[in-house]
VEXDREN-2710 file (C-alpha; in Angstrom, 1 decimal):
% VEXDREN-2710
k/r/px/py/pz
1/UNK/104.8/-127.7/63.0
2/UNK/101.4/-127.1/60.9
3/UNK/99.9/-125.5/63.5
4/UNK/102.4/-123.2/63.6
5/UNK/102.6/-123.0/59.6
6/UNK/99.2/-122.7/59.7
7/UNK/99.6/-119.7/62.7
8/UNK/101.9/-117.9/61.0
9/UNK/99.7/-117.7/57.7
10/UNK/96.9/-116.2/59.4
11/UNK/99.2/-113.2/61.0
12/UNK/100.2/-112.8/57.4
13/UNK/97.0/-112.5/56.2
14/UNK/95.7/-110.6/59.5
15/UNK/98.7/-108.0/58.6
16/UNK/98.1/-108.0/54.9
17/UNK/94.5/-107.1/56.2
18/UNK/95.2/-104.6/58.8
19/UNK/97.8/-102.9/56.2
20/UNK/94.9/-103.0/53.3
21/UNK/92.4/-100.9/55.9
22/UNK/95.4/-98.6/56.9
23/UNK/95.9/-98.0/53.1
24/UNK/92.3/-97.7/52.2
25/UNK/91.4/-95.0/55.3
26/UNK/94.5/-93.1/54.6
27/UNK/93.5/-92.6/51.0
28/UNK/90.3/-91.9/52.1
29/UNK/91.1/-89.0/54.1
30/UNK/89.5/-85.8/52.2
31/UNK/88.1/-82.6/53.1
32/UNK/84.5/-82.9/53.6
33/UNK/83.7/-81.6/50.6
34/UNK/85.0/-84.1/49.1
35/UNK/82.4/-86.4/50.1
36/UNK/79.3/-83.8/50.2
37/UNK/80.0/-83.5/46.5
38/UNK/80.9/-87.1/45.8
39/UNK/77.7/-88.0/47.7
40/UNK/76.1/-85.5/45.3
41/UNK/76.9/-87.2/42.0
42/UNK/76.0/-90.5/43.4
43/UNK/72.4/-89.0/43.5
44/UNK/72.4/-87.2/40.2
45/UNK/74.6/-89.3/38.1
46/UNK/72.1/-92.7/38.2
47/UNK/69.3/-90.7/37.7
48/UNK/71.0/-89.1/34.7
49/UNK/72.1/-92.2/33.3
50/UNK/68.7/-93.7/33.6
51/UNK/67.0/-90.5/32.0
52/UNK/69.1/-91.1/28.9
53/UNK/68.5/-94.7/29.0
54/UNK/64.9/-93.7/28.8
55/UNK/65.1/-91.4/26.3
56/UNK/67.3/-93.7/24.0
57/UNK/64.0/-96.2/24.2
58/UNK/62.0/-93.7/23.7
59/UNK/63.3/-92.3/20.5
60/UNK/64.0/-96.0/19.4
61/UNK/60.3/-96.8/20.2
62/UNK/59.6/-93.6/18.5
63/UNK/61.6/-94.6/15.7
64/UNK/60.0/-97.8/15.3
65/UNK/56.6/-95.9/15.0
66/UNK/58.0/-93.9/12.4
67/UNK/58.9/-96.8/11.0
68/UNK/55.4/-98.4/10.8
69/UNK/54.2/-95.1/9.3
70/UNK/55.9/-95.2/6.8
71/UNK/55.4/-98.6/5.5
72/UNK/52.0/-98.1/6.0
73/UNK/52.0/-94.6/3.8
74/UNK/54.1/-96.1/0.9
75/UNK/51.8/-99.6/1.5
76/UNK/48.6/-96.9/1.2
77/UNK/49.9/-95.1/-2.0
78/UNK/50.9/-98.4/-3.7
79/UNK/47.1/-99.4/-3.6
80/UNK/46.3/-95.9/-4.8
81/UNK/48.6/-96.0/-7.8
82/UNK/47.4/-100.0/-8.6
83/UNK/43.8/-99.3/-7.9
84/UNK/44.5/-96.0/-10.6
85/UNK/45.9/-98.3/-13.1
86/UNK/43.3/-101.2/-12.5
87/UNK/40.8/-98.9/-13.2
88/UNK/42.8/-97.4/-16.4
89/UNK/43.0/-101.3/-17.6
90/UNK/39.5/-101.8/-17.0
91/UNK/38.8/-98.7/-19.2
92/UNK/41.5/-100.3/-22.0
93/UNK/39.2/-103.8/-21.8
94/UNK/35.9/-102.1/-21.9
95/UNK/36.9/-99.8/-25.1
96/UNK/38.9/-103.1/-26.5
97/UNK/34.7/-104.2/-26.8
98/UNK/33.8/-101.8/-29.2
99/UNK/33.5/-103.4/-33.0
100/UNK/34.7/-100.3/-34.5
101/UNK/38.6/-101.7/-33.6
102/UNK/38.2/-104.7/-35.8
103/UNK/36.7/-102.4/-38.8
104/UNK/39.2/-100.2/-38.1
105/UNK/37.0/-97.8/-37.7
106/UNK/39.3/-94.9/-36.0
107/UNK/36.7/-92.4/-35.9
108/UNK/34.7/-94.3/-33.7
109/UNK/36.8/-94.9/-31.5
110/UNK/38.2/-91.6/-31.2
111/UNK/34.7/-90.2/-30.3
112/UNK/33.7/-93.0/-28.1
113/UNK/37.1/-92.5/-25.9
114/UNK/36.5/-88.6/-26.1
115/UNK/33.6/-89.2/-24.4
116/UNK/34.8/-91.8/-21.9
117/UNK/37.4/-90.2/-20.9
118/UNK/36.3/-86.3/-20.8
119/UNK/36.9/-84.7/-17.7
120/UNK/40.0/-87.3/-16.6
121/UNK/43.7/-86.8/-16.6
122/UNK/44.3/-89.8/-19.1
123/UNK/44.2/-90.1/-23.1
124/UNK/43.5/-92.8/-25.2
125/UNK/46.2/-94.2/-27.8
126/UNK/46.1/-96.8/-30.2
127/UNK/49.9/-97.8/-31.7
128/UNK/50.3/-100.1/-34.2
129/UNK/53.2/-103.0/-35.2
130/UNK/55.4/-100.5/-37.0
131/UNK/54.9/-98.4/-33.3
132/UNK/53.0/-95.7/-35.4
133/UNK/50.7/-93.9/-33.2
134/UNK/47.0/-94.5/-34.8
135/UNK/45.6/-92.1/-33.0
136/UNK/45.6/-89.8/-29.5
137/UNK/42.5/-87.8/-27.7
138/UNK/44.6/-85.4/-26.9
139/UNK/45.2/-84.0/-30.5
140/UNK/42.4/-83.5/-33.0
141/UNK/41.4/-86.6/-34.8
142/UNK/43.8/-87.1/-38.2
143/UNK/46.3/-85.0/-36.6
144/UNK/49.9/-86.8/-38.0
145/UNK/51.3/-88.2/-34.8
146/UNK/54.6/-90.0/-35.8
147/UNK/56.5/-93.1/-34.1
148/UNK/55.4/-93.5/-30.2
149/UNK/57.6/-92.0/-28.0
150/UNK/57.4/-95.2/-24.9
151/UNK/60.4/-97.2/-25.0
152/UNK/58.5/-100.2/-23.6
153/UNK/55.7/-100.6/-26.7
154/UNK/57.8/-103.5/-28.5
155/UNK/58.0/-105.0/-24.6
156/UNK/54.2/-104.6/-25.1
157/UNK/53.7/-106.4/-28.0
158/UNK/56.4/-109.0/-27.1
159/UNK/55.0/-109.8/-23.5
160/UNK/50.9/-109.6/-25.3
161/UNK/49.8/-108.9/-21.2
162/UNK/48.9/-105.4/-19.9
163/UNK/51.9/-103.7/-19.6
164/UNK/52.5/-100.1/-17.4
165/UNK/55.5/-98.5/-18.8
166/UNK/58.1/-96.4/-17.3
167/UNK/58.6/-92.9/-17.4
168/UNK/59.2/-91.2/-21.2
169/UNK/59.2/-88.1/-22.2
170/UNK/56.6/-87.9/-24.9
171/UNK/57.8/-85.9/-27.9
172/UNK/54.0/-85.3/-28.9
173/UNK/52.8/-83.5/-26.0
174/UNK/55.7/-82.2/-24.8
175/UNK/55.8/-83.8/-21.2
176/UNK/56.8/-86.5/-19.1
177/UNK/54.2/-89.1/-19.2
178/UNK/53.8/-92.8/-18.6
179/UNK/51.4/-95.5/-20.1
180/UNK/49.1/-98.3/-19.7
181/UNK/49.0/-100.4/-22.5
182/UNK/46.3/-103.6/-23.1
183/UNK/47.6/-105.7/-26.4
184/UNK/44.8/-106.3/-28.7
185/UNK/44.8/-108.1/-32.0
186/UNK/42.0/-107.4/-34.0
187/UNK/39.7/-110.2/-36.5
188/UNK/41.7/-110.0/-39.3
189/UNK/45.1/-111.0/-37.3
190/UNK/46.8/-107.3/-37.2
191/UNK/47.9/-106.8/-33.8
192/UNK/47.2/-102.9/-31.7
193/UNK/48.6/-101.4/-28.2
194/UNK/45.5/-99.6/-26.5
195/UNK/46.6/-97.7/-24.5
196/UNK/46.1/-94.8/-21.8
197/UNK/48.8/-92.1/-21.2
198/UNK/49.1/-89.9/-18.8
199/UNK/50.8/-86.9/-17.5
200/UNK/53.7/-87.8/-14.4
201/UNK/52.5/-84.8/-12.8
202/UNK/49.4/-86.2/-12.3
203/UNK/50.2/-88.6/-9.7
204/UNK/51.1/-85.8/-7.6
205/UNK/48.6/-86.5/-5.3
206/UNK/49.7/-90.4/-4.4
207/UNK/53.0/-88.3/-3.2
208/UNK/51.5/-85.5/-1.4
209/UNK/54.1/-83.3/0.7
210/UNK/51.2/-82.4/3.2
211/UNK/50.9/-85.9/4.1
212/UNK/54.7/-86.6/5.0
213/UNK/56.1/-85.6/8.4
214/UNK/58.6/-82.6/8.4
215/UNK/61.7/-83.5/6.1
216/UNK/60.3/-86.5/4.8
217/UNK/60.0/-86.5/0.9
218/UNK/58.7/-88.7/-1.3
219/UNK/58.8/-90.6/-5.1
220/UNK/57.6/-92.4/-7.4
221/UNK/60.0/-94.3/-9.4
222/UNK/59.8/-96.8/-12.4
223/UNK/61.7/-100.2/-12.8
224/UNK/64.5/-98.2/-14.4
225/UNK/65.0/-96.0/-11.7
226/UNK/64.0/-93.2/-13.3
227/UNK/61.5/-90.7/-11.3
228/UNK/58.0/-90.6/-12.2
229/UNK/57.0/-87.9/-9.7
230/UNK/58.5/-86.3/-6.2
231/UNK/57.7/-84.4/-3.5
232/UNK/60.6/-82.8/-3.6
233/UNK/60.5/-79.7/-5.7
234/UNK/64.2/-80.6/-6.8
235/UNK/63.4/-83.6/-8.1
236/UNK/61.9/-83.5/-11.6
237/UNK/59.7/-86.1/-13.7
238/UNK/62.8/-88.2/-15.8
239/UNK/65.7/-87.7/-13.4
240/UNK/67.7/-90.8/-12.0
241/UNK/66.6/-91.1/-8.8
242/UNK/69.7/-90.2/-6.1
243/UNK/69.8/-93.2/-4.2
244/UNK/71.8/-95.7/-6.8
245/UNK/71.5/-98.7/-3.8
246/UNK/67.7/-98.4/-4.0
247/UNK/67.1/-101.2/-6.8
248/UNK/68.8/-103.1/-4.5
249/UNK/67.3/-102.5/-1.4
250/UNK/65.2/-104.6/-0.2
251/UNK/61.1/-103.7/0.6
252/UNK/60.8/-102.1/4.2
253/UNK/62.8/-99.1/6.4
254/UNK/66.8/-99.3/6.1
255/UNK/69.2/-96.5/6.2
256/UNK/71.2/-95.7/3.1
257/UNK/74.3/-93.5/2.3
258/UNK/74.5/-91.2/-0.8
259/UNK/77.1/-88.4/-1.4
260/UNK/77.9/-88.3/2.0
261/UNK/75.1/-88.3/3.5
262/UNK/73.2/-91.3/5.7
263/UNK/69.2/-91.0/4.8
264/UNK/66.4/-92.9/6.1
265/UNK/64.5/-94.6/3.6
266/UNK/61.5/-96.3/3.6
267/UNK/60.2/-98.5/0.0
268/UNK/57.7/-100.3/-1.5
269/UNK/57.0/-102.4/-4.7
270/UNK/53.9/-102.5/-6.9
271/UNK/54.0/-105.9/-9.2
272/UNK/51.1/-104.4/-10.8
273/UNK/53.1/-101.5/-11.9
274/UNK/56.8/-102.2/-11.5
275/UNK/57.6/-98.9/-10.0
276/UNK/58.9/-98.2/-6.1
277/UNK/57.5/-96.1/-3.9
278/UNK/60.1/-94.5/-2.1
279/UNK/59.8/-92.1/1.1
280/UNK/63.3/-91.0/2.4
281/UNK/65.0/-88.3/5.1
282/UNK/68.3/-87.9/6.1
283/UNK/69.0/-89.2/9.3
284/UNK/70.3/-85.9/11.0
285/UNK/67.2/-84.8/10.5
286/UNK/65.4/-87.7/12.1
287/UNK/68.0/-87.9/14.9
288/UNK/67.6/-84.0/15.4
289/UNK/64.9/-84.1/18.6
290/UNK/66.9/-86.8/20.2
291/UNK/69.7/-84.9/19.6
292/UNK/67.8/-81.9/20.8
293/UNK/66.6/-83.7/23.7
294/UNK/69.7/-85.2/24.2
295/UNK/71.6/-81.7/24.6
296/UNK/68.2/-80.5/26.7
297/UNK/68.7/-83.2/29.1
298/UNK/72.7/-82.7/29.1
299/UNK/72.4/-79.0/29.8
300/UNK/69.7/-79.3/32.3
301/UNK/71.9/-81.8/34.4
302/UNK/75.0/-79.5/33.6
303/UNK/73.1/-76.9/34.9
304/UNK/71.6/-78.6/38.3
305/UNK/74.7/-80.1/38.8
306/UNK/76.2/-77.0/38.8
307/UNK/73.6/-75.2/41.0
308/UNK/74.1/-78.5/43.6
309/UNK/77.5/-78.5/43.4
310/UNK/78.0/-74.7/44.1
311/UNK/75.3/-75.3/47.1
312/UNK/77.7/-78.2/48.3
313/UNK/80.6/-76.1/48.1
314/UNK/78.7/-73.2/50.1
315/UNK/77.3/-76.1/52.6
316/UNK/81.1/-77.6/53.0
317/UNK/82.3/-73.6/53.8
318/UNK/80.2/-73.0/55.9
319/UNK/80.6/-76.2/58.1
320/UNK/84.5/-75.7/57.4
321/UNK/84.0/-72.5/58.8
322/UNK/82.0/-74.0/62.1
323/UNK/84.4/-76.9/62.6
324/UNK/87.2/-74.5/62.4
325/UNK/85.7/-72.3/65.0
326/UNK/85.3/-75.3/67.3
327/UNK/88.2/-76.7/66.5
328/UNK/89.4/-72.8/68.3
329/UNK/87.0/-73.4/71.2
330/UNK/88.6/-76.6/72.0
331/UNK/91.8/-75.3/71.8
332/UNK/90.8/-72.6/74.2
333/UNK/89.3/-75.2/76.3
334/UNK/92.4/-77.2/76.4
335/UNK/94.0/-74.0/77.7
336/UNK/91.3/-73.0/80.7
337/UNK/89.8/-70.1/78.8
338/UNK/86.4/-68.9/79.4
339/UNK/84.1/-70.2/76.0
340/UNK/80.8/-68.1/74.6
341/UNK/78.6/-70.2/72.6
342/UNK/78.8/-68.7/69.1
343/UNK/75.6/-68.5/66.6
344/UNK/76.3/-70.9/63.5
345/UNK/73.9/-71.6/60.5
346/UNK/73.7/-75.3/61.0
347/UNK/72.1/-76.2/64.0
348/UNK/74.2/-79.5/64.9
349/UNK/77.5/-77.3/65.0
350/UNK/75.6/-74.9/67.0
351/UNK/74.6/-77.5/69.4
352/UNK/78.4/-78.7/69.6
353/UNK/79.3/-75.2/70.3
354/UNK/76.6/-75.0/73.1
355/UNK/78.4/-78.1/74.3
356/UNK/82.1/-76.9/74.6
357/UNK/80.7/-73.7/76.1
358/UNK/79.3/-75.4/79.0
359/UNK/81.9/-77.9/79.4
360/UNK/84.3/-74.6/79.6
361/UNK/81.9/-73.3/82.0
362/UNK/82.3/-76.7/84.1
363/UNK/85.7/-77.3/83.7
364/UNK/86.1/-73.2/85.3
365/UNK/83.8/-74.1/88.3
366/UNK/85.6/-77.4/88.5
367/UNK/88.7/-75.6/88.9
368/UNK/87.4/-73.1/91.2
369/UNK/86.2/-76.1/93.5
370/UNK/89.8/-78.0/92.7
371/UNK/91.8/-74.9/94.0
372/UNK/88.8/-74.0/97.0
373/UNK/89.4/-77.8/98.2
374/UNK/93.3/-77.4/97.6
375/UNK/93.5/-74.6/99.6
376/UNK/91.3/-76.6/102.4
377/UNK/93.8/-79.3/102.1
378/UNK/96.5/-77.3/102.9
379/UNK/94.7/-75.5/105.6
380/UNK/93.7/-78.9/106.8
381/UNK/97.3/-80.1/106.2
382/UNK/98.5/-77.3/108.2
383/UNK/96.3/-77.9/111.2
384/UNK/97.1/-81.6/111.5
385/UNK/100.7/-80.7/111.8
386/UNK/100.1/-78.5/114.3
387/UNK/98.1/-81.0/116.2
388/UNK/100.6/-83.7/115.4
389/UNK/103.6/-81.4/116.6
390/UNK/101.4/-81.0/120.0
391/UNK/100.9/-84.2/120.5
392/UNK/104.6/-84.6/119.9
393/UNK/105.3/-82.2/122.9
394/UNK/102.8/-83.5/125.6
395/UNK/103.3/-87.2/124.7
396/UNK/107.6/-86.5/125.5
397/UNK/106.8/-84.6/128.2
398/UNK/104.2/-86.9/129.8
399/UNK/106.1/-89.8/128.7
400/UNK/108.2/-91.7/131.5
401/UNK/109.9/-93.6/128.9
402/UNK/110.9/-94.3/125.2
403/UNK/108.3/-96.8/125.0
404/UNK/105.8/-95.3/126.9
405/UNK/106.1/-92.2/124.6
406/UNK/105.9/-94.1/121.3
407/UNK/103.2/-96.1/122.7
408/UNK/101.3/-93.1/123.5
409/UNK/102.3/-90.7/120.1
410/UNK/101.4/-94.1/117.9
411/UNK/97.8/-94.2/119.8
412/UNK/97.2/-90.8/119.1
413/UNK/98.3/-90.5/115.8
414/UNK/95.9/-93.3/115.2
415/UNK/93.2/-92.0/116.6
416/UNK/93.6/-88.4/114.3
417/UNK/93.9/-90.8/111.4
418/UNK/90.3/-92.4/112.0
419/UNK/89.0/-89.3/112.6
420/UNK/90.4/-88.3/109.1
421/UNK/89.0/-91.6/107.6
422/UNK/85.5/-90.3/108.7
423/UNK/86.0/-87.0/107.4
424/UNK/87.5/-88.3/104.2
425/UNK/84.5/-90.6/103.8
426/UNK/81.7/-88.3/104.7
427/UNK/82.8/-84.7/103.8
428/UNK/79.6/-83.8/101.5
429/UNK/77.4/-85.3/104.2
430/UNK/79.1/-84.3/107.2
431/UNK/80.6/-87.0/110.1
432/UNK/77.8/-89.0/112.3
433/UNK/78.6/-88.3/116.1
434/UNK/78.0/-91.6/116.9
435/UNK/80.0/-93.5/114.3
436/UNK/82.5/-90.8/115.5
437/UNK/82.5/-92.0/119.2
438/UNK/82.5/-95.5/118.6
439/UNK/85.7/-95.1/115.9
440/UNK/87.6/-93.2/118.7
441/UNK/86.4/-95.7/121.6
442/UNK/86.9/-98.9/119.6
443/UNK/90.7/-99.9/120.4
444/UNK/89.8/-99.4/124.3
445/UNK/86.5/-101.3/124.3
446/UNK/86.3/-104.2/126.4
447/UNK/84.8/-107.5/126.2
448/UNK/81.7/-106.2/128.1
449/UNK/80.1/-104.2/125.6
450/UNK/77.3/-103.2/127.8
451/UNK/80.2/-101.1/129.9
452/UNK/80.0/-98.5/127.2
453/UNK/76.9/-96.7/126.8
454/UNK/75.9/-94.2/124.1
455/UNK/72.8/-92.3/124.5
456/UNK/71.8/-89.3/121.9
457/UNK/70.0/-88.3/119.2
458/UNK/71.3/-88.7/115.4
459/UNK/74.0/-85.9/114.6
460/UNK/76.2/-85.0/112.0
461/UNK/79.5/-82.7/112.1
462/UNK/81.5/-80.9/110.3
463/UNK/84.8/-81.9/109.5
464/UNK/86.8/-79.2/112.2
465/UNK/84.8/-80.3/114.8
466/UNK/85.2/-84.2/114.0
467/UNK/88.5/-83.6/114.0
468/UNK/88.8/-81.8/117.4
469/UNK/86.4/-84.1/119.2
470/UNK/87.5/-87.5/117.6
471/UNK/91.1/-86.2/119.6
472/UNK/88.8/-85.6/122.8
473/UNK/87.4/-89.0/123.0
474/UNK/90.6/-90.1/121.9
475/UNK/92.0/-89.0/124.9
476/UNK/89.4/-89.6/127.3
477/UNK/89.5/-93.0/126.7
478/UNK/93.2/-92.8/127.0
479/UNK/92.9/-91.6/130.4
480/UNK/89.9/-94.1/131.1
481/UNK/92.0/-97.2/130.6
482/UNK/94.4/-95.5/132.3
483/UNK/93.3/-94.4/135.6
484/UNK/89.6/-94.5/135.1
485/UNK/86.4/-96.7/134.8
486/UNK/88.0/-98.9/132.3
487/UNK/91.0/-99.6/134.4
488/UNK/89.5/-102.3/136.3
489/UNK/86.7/-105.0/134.9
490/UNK/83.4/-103.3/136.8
491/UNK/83.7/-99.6/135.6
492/UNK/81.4/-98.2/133.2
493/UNK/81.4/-95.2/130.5
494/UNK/77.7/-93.7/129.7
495/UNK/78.0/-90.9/127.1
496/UNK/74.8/-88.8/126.2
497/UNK/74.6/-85.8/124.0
498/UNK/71.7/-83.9/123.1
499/UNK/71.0/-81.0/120.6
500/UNK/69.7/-77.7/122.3
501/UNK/68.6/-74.5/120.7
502/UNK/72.0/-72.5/119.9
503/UNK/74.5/-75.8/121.1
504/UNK/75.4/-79.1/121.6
505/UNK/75.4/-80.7/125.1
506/UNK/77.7/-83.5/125.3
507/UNK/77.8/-85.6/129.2
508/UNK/80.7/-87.8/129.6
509/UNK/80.7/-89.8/133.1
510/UNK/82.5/-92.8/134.2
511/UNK/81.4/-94.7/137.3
512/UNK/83.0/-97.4/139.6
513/UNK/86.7/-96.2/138.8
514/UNK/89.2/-96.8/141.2
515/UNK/90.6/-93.4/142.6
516/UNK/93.2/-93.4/145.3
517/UNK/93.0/-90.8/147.6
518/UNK/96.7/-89.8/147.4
519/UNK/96.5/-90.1/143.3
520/UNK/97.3/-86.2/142.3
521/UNK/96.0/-84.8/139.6
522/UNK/97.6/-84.9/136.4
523/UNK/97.9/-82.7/133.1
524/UNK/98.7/-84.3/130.2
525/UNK/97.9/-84.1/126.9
526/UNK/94.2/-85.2/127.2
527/UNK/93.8/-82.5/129.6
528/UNK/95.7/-79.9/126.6
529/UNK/92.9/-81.3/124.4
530/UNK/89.9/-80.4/126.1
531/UNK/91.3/-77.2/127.8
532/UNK/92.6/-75.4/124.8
533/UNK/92.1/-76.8/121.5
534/UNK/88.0/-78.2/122.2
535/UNK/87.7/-74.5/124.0
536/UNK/89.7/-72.2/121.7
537/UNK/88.6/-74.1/117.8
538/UNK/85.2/-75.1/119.0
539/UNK/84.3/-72.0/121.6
540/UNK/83.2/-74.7/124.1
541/UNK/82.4/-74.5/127.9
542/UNK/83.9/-77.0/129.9
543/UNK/82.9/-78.4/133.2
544/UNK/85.0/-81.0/135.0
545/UNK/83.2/-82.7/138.3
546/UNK/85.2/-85.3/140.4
547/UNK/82.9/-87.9/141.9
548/UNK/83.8/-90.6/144.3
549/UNK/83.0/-93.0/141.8
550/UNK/84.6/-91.4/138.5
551/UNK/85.4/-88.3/136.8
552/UNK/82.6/-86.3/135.1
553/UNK/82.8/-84.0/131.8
554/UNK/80.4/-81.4/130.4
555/UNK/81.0/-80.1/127.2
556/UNK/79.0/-77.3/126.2
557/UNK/79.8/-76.7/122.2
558/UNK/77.8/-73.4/120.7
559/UNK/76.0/-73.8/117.1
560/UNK/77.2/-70.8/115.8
561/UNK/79.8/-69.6/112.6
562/UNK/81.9/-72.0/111.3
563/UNK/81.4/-74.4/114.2
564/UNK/78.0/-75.2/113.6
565/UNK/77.0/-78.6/112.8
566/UNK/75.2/-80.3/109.6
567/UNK/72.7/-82.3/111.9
568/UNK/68.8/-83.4/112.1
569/UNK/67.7/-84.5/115.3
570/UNK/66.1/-87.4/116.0
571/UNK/62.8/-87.6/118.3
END
């Protein structure tokens, strides 16, 4: 029983298997189009794929460069602006020397800075605890200056470190400026800003457009996110800088969203200064060669795939067209009709074509042949009747009895039919003459084999005149074992034949027979056989000698017409 569970499980799954594969070629069956164009995409869509995967790494690896640009650039202008506003410090601390500040000296100092700083961006400023402004190189000495306009001088005196302030618009000069104040108290206790202001335009340079790449800008911008300067010509000295996240945003490259829009920022922090250095672009303009590349790349394989796909549908029409042409040639051939090989542009179709033309051309000739050898069949059919329907009539007539005369027709019917076996078996060669003899002569042979003897040179017939003298030794035997040298146990049969120029001699004579001298001659069908059929289908001369000893036969068969033998004599 679990062999035949276990049977019965594997048909199921041997049917389930079989019925899968039916399913799976029957869905498969497509024009061939089909599968040049599927075996199209399989070449161009990996490598299309892969391209993109490259390019994504390389604008990522790109990006990343970018990336390390940048915080190198905004790392390279930080030091600028700190190594600016060390030196202005170091100014503040070498004019903080001078003993003219603890005399109060104003003058002095006013002409010592003047001179320091002549030819520089930056003016001295000396504010004192009420935030009075003391005095400032940039106006005439004495000039009334007022209250300082720096939000961040009480921070100054409150902190008493070196202080750089954000930007302020300085009512004085008119301007957006910043400072760099050094606390000073002076010998008598009363307690001074030095300072150095500044123009926000002049740091232009540490955010230079020509240095940024293409739609990059960049900013200066103090702790209160006011900017100091821009590279952006929209952007002016004072305004709240655009991006609200950026206090928060931590130092590096991060992308940040403002009105809408997703920008690319890179930032830095000075803790000399306070201030950010900010470099930013929005990311479409970032993303635009990808993008570019990206739509490059997508219409080049658009357009390739396109260009191979029209070629595969021009390949698939034209071998659509060829099959369907020999798809009509085999139908023709199927039919008998006569094929021409036709010119295609692919060479395998052509060859195909080539192929069914000469197998048209064969099957034609094979036909030919098939009706030629029908026709010989029934011509050969015809004449066996005809010899069968004499052998009818001489073996009633000659017969004395119903036995006698079925013995007799049977005999002679077997003899035509080894003649036919020889024919059968040797019609492209032709029949031997001696095989021939011995075929006919077998069912008469006696035990003596040396009684027969068969002299001649190798000789091959055709198949009429195997036929006609396979019934002459037929019947010669017949009438040897009859009344003849094979009627007793002495007699002997010596057959010779030779080839001649123009015919075939063949010598049949028969010694120590028995012959009676009141035995009468008789004609039967043997006698029919050599007299008429081996004279009138073969043209042969016959000579019949009666010895004392045995009968005598020379048959004399001309080489000539249809009569003449496929043979090779041997020496």
């Amino acid at each position: 029983m679990v062999e035949a569970s276990e049977k019965n499980q594997r048909e199921l799954s041997s049917g389930s298997l079989q019925a899968a594969a039916a399913f799976v070629r029957q869905y498969l069956r497509r024009p061939f189009s089909f599968y040049l164009i599927s075996l199209l995409l399989i070449a161009i869509v990996p490598p299309f794929v892969f391209s993109l995967v490259i390019l994504k790494r390389n604008m990522d690896a790109q990006e990343q460069v970018v990336s390390s640009l940048l915080k190198a650039s905004t790392g390279s202008v930080t030091r600028i602006v700190e190594r600016e506003v060390e030196g202005k410090l170091t100014t503040l601390r070498v004019l903080s020397t001078s003993p003219a500040i603890d005399l109060g000296d104003m003058k002095t100092i006013f002409d010592r800075a003047s001179v320091a700083l002549a030819g520089s961006d930056s003016h001295l400023i000396v504010v004192d605890r009420q935030h009075e402004l003391r005095l400032n190189t940039r106006f005439p000495f004495a000039t009334q200056l007022g209250r300082a306009s720096d939000p961040d001088v009480e921070l100054a005196f409150e902190s008493g470190v070196p202080l750089v302030s954000g930007v302020f618009f300085a009512r004085a000069g008119g301007r957006w400026a910043f400072n760099v104040l050094l606390p000073y108290t002076a010998a008598n206790g009363e307690k001074f800003l030095l300072g150095l202001t500044q123009d926000a335009t002049s740091m232009a340079k540490a955010v230079n457009r020509e240095t940024l790449s293409p739609g990059w800008n960049a900013a200066l911008v103090d702790g209160r996110g006011r900017v100091i300067i821009s590279s952006d010509p929209k952007v002016s000295p004072g305004d709240a800088f655009f991006l609200k996240q950026l206090p928060m945003l931590s130092i590096g490259v991060d992308n940040v969203s403002a009105n809408g829009t997703e920008y690319r920022v890179a930032s830095e922090f000075s803790v000399l200064t306070g201030w950010r250095i900010v470099a930013w672009a929005p990311r479409e303009i970032i993303d635009q060669p990808m993008v570019w590349s990206f739509l490059w790349l997508s219409l080049g394989g658009i357009i390739f795939t396109s260009i191979a796909i029209a070629g595969s549908f021009t390949i698939a029409r034209l071998l659509t067209q060829g099959v369907k042409l020999l798809a009509l040639d085999a139908r023709r051939l199927g039919a008998g009709q006569s094929i021409e090989p036709r010119r295609y542009m692919i060479t395998e179709v052509e060859a195909v074509s080539a192929a069914l033309a000469r197998a048209a051309a064969a099957r034609t000739k094979a036909e030919g042949e098939i009706r030629l050898l029908m026709r010989e069949v029934a011509h050969r059919s015809k004449n066996q009747l005809t010899v069968i329907q004499s052998m009818l009539a001489q073996s009633s007539a000659s017969a004395e009895d119903a036995p006698d005369f079925v013995d007799g027709f049977r005999r002679r019917l077997a003899g035509l039919a080894r003649s036919t076996d020889l024919m059968l078996a040797n019609a492209a060669l032709g029949v031997d003459f001696r095989e021939l003899v011995q075929n006919q002569l077998q069912p008469f042979a006696p035990d003596d084999s040396d009684r027969i003897q068969l002299h001649g040179p190798d000789l091959r017939l055709d198949t009429q005149m195997a036929q006609t003298l396979g019934m002459v030794f037929h019947e010669l035997a017949t009438n040897a074992i009859k009344h003849g040298a094979l009627a007793n146990t002495t007699g002997t049969i010596r057959l010779d034949w030779s080839v001649e120029k123009g015919a075939i001699t063949i010598r049949w004579r028969e010694r120590g027979a028995e012959i009676a001298d009141s035995q009468k001659p008789r004609r039967g069908f043997g006698t029919v056989v050599l007299e008429r059929m081996l004279a009138l289908a073969l043209r042969a001369e016959l000579e019949k000698t009666m010895h004392a000893d045995g009968i005598e036969w020379l048959i004399r068969i001309p080489r000539q017409g249809e009569q003449e033998e496929r043979s090779e004599p041997a020496g």
